[in-house]
Structure formats: C-alpha cells, structure tokens
C-alpha positions as CSV (number, residue, x, y, z in Angstrom):
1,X,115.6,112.4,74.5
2,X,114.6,114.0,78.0
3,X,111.4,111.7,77.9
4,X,113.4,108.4,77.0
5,X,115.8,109.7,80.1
6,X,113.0,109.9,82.4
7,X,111.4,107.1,81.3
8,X,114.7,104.8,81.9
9,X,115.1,106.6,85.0
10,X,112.3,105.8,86.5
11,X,112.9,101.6,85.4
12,X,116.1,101.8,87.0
13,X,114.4,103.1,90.5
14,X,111.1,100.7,89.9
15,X,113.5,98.1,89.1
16,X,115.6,98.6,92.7
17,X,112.3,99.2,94.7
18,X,111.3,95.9,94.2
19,X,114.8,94.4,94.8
20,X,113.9,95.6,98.2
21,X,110.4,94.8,98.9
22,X,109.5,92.0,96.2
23,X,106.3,93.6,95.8
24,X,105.0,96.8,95.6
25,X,101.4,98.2,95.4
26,X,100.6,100.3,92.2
27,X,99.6,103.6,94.1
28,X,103.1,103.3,96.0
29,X,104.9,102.7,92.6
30,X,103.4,105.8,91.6
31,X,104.1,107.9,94.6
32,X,107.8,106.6,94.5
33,X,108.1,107.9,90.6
34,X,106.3,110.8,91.5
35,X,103.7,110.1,88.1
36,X,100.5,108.9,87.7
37,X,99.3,105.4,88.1
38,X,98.5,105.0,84.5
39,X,102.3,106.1,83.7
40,X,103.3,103.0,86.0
41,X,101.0,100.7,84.3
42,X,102.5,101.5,81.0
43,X,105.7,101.2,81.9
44,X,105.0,97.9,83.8
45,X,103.6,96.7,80.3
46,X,106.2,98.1,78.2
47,X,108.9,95.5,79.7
48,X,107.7,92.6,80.7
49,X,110.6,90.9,81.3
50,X,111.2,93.1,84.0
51,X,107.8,93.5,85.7
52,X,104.8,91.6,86.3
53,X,101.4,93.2,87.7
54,X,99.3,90.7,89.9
55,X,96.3,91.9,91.4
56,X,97.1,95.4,91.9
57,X,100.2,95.4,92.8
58,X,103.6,95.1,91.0
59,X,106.2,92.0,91.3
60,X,109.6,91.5,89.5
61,X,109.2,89.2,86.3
62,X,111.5,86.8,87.5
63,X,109.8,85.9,90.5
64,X,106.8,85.0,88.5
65,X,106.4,80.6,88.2
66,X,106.8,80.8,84.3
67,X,106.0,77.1,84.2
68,X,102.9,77.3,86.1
69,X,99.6,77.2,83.6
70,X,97.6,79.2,85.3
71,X,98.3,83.3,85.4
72,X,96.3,85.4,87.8
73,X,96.0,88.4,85.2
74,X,94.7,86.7,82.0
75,X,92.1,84.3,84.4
76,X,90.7,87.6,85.6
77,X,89.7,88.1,82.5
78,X,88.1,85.0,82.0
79,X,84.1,84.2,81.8
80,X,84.5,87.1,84.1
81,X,80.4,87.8,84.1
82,X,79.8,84.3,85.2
83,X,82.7,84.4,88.2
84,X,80.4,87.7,89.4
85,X,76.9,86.0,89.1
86,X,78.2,83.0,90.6
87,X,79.3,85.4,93.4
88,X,75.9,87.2,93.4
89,X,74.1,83.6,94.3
90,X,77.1,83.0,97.1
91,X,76.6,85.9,98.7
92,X,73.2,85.6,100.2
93,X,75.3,83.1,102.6
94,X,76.6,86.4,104.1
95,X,75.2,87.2,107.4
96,X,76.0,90.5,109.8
97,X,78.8,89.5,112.4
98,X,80.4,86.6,111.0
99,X,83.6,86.0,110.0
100,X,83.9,84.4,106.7
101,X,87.0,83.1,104.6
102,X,87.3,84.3,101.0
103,X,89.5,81.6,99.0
104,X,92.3,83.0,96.6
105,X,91.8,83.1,92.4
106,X,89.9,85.6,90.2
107,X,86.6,84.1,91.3
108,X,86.0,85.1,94.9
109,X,87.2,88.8,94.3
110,X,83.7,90.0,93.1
111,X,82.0,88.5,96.0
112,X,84.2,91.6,98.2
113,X,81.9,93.9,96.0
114,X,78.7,92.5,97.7
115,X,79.2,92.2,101.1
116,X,76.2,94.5,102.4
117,X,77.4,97.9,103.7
118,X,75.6,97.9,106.9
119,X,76.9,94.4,108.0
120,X,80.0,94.0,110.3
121,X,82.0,91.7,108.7
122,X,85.3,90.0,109.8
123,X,87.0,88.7,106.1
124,X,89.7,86.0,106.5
125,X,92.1,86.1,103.6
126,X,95.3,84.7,102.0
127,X,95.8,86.7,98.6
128,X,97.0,90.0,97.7
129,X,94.0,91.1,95.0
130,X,91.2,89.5,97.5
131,X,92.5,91.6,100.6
132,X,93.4,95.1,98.1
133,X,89.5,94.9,97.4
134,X,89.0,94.1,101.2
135,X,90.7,97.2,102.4
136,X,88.1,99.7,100.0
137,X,85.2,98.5,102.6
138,X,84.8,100.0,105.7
139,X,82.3,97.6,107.2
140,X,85.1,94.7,107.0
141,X,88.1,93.7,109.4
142,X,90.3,92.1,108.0
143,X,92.6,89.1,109.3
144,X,95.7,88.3,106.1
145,X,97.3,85.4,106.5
146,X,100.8,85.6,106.2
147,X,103.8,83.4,105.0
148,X,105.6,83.0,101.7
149,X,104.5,84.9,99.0
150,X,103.6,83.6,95.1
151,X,103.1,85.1,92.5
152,X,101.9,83.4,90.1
153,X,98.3,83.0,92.6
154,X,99.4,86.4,94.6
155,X,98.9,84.6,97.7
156,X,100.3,83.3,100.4
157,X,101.4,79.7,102.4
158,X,103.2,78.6,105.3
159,X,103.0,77.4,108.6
160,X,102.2,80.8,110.1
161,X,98.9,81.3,108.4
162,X,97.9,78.0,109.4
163,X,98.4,78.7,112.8
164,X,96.8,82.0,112.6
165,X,93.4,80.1,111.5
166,X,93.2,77.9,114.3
167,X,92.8,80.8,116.5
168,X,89.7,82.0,114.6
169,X,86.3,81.1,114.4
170,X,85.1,80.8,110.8
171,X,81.4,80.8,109.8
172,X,81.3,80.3,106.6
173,X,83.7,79.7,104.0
174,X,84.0,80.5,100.0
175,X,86.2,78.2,98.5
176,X,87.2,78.5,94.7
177,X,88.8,75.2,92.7
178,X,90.0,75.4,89.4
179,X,88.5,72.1,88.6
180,X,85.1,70.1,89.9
181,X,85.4,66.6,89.2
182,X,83.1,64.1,90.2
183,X,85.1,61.0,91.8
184,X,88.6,63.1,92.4
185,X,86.4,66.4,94.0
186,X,87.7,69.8,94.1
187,X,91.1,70.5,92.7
188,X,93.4,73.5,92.3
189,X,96.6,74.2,90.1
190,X,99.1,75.0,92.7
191,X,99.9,72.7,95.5
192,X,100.6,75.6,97.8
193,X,97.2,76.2,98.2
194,X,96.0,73.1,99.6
195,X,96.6,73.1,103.4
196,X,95.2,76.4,103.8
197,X,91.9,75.2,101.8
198,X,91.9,71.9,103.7
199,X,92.6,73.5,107.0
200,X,89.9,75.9,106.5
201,X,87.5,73.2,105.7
202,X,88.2,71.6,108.6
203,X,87.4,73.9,110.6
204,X,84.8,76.3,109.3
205,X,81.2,75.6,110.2
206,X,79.6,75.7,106.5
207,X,81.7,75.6,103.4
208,X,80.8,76.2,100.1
209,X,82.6,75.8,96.3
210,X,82.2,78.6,93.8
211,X,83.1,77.9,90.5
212,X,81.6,79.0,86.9
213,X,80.9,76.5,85.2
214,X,83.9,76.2,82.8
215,X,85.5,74.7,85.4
216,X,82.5,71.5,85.7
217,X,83.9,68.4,84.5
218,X,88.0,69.8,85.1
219,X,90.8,67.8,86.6
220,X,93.8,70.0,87.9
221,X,96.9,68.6,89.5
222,X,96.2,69.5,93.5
223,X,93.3,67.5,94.8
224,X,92.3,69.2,98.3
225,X,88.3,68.2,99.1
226,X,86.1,65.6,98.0
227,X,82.8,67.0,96.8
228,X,80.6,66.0,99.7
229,X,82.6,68.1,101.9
230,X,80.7,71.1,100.3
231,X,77.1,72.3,101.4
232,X,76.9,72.7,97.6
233,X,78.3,74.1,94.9
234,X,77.9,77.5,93.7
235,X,77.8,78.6,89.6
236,X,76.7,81.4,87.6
237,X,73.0,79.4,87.0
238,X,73.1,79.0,91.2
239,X,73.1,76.9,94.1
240,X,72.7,73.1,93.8
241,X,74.2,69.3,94.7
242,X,76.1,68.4,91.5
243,X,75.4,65.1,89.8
244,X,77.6,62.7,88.3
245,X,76.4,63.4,85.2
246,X,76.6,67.3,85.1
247,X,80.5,67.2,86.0
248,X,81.0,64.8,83.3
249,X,80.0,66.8,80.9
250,X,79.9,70.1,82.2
C-alpha cells in the first residue's frame, strides 16, 4: 500500500511539473521525485495517457499530435544501423571551425556521436534529442533555435528561429527528409519544419540530404527542396547523385 502511495504520489507531482513547464528533461524529473531515472521511465510507461517521453525528455500526453503518422520514439528505432552508417559517410563533411546545421528526426542524432573530439565545432539546431546529444560534447557550441515547441518532432518553429539563422554563417548543412522522391524532391511529414529547412538551404554554403534508404522512392505531405538543391544525397551504402530510376524503386 505504501509503494502504490508513493507511486501515485509522485504522478500527481510529475503530472503538475509539467502543467508548469510543458516539458521536462528525464534527469530533472528524477531529481524532482527524488528516484532514479529508471523509476521515472517506468512510470512514464506505465500511463501513457498521461505522459509521453520524446528524446530524452518528458512531455504531457495530451500535447502530443495524436493524428500525426510519424512518432519521434518508435522512428528511433527504425533501420536505426543504417540512419548511423549513413551518418558515418556524412560526417567526413565535418571540418574544424565551422558551423554546421544538424536537421531535426531520428536520423541526424548519430551524426552528434562523430563529430571529431579535437575539432571546434559551432552546431546549429532546432530539436530537443539533437541538442540533449549536443550538450554531452565539449568541443561543440551550441546555437537552439527557439519558438514553439512540438512534440510530436521535439522541435521547434517560429519566426524567432528564423531570424536567429540569418545572423549566422552556416557551412555546411545536414538535412534529413522523410521522403526522396524524384520529380516532387525532398519532403517531410510536418509542415512546421519547412521554413526552417528552406531557410537553412538558402543560406548555408553546402547542403546535403541524409536519408536511409527506406525512405528512396517516398512521398510525404511537406515538399520543402527539389533534389538538385543537394550536393548529393547521403545513405547507408554512401554518397552519390540519385537517379530517376533508383528513387523509383528504391
């Protein structure tokens, strides 16, 4: 009974903590409740119509886009070795002092994990899991861009973060698509995205798509960059201009 007690007791305060802050990083859940980080992710899991977890960090259910088709936890899991080799071949477009933009998704988290220790690296980011795996390397600064929040892609839109890029100089930029077609491009599932992608296009001096290649041959609702835009496209096989016939049939 003393366990079921505590257990509800800690709901009710996880439960007001994010009526407050709408989202709330796992370690700081934890500190709150005063129990171990596994002991939140259990609870989190144990009622999910109450909670949903998002890259690290903890948002109420509700505020969760329930019609969206796309869900940021169950795409990590997906061809998840093939999102880090295609990240692996990306990577060796990474070059000391740069600044370089890392695209929101599942896809463009692993290429955090390369960035060379010993290179001085400014990151440009929009999403919450892209910038938690920023903040555990040293080497990086890092430059969020802020706005309104969404959970279902943990990142963020608005007209502050597009001012925000066009006071910095980007490099290179990694751009990730949830679908490579070849006569409607690059597309994404949420619309939100897009004017951050575009903008960032615009104005970065190489850009590149990475994708695995379950998403060749894919149409999705938010068109935001023609194909040719791209230096080339990035998979888990490598670097290469994609043909017409290759994103036919993928």
């Amino acid at each position: 009974m003393e366990m079921a007690n505590r257990k509800t007791t800690r709901i009710v305060a996880l439960t007001n903590a994010l009526s407050a802050r709408r989202v709330l990083h796992l370690k700081d859940a934890a500190a709150l409740l005063g129990v171990s980080e596994m002991t939140v992710r259990r609870d989190v899991a144990n009622n999910p119509a109450l909670f949903g977890y998002l890259g690290g960090h903890i948002v109420p259910a509700a505020d969760i886009e329930a019609e969206a088709p796309y869900d940021l936890a169950r795409e990590a899991d997906s061809h998840a070795a093939a999102k880090r080799e295609a990240c692996v071949h990306a990577a060796r477009h990474i070059r000391p002092d740069e600044t370089i933009f890392i695209d929101c998704g599942t896809t463009l988290e692993y290429l955090v994990d390369l960035i060379p220790e010993n290179y001085s690296i400014t990151a440009v980011c929009y999403s919450l899991n892209v910038a938690n795996r920023l903040t555990r390397r040293p080497n990086v600064r890092i430059v969020m861009l802020g706005g309104v929040y969404h959970p279902s892609s943990a990142s963020f839109s608005g007209n502050s973060g597009l001012e925000t890029l066009n006071h910095l100089g980007i490099n290179v930029a990694f751009l990730s698509a949830a679908g490579v077609d070849p006569d409607r491009g690059a597309t994404c599932v949420h619309f939100h995205e897009v004017p951050v992608k575009q903008k960032v296009i615009s104005l970065a001096r190489e850009n590149y798509l990475v994708v695995d290649k379950s998403k060749i041959g894919r149409l999705k609702p938010a068109f935001f960059a023609p194909l040719t835009t791209f230096r080339s496209v990035i998979t888990e096989d490598g670097e290469a201009a994609l043909s017409v016939h290759e994103a036919r049939t993928g």
